[in-house]
N, C-alpha and C positions, 0 to 999 in steps of 0.2 A: 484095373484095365477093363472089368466087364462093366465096371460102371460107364466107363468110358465111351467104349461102345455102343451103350443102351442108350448114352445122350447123343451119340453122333446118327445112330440108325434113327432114334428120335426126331432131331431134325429133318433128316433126312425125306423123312416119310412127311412130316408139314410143311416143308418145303416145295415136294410133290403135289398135296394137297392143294398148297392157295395156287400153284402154276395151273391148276384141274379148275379149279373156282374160276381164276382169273378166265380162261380160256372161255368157260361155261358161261361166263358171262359176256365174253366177245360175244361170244355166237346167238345166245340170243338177243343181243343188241342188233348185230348185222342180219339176224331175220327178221326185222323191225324196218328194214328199210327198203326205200321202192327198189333199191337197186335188185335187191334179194328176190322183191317179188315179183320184178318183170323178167330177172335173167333168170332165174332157179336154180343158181348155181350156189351149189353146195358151199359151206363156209371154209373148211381145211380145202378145200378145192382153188376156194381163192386166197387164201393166205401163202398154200403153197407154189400157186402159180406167177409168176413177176408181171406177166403181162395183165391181167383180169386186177391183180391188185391195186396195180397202178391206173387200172379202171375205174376202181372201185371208190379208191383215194382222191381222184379230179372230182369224182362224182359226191363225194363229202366234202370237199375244200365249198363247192358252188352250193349245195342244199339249200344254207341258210336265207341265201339271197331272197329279195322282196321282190314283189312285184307277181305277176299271173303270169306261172309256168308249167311245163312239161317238158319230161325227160324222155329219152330214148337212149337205149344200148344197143350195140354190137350190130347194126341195121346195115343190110345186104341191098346195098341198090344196085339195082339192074342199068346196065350199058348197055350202049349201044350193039356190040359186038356180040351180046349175049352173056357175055359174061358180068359177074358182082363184083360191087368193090364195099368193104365193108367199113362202116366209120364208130368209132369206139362209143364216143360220148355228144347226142346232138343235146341240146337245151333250147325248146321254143319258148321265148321269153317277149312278153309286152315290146321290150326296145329291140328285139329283133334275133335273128337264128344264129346259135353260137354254136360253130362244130370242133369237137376238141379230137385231138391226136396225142395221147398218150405215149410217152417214151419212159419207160420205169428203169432210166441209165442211168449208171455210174457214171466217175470219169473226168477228164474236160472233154468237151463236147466245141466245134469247131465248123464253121459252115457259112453259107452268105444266101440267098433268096436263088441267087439265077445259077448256082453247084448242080450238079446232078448229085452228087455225093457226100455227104458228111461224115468227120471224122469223131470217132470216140476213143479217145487215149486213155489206157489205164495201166498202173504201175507194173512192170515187168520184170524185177531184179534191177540191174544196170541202163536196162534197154526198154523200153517203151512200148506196150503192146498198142498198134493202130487197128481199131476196124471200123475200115470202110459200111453206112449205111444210108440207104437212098433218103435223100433231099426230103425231110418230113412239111416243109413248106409245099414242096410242089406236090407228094405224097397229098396235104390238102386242098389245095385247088381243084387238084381232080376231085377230092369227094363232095364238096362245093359244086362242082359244075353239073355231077351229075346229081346231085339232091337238087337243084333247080332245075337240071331239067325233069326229074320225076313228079316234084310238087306244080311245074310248070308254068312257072315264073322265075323270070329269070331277072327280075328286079327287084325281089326280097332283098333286105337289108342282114346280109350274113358277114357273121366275124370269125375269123380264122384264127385257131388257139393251140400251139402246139405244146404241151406239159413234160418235162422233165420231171427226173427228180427232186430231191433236195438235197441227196448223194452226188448230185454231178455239179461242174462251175461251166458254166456257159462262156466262152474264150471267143471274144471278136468275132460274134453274131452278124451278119451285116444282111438289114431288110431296109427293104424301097416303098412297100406298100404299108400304110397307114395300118387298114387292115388285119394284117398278118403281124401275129403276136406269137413269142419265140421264148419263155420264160419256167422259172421253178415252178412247185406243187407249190412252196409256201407262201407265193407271191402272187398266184393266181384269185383268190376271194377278192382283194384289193385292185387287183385290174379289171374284172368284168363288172365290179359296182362301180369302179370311177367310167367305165363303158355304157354303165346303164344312164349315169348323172348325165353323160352327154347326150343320150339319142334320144333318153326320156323312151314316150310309147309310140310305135311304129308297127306294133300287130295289135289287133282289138281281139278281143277274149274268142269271137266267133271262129277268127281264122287261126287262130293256133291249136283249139279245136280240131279245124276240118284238119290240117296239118299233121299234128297228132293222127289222128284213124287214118289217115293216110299212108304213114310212116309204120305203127304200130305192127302192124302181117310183118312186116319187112325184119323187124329184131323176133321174128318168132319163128325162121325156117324151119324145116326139119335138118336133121341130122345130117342128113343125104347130100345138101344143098349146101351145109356146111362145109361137109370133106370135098362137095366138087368145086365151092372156093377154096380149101386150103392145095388140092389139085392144082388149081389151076396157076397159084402162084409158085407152085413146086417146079412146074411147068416151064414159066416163065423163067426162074433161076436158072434150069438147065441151058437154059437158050444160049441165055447170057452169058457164058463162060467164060472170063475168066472169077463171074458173079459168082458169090456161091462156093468159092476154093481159097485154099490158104495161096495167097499168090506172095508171098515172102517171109522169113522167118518169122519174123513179126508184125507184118502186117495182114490182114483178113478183110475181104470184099465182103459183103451180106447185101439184100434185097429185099424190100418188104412191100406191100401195095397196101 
């Protein structure tokens, strides 16, 4: 029996071991990459976080991609009203500006372009848990509208890319605009290079440039800037009541900008 023992605490302990190696060598693979060096966000920070990961994941599916580009994270553009809206993942690319919106869901997933709301279904027992969350198509419009009007041009050639998971099945999607792309993480690489095959180049090396340093201040707020966006959409939820509340046993409303 103590031999016993000594082989199972034995594994036990190299077991422990390669999950420390493996980990050790996530991390510094993920501080190897631009993601890491423009956000500075710590690695168990993002592995723990659902939303940053799913950042983090769009932003590896597209790396490989060809062609003269630049990336941008978490960028706070100023509106009109004085308030920010912040867009997860921009990509200035040769064939043109692609802003991505991030959804790291489970689920089936349920929605159509002109909704105000979408629905995300996930198993409940017997009973089907629904929650309601804002329309990530029109959720991008607006960050499109206002990234043109900040760059101030409002004729850039921009494509609208909203990211799931690979967790979720996307259930009778219904879009009108060409444009507006509604899709998994693992299906993503394959859509924006058959997007690039088509527009070919439509920014010259200089303007994605000025674009970039443009952009760039914008994913580097301070702290401060940060909490009075997460404010101000806290804000906005309370308004909206019955947004924001379990409005039935099992279904849930949510908000996000």
């Amino acid at each position: 029996m103590k031999e016993i023992a000594i082989i199972f605490i034995t594994i036990i302990v190299v077991l422990f071991a390669a999950a420390g190696c493996i980990n050790l060598y996530k991390k510094k693979k993920y501080e190897k990459t631009l993601y890491f060096v423009q956000t500075g966000n710590p690695f168990n920070k993002v592995m723990q976080d659902i939303g940053l990961i799913g950042e983090y994941f769009t932003y590896q599916c597209i790396a490989p991609l060809n062609g003269y580009k630049k990336f941008i994270f978490n960028c706070y553009l100023p509106k009109a009203d004085g308030e920010t809206t912040e867009v997860d993942v921009i990509l200035l690319h040769e064939s043109g500006i692609y802003v991505f919106e991030s959804k790291n869901y489970s689920g089936w997933i349920f929605g159509s372009e002109d909704q105000y709301q979408w629905t995300q279904t996930l198993p409940n027992g017997k009973r089907a848990r629904k929650i309601k969350f804002y329309n990530p198509v029109k959720q991008n419009k607006a960050h499109i509208e206002w990234l043109l009007k900040f760059l101030g041009d409002e004729t850039l050639p921009v494509h609208s890319y909203i990211v799931f998971s690979e967790r979720c099945e996307l259930k009778n999607i219904q879009l009108n605009d060409v444009k507006q792309h509604v899709l998994k993480r693992n299906e993503l690489f394959a859509a924006v290079q058959h997007n690039v095959s088509i527009y070919e180049q439509k920014l010259a090396g200089w303007r994605i440039e000025k674009f970039y340093n443009q952009l760039y201040p914008l994913a580097h707020v301070s702290e401060a800037e940060k909490q009075k966006h997460i404010d101000q959409i806290q804000k906005k939820q309370e308004l909206k009541k019955p947004v924001g509340q379990i409005v039935s046993s099992n279904v849930i409303s949510i908000d996000k900008y």
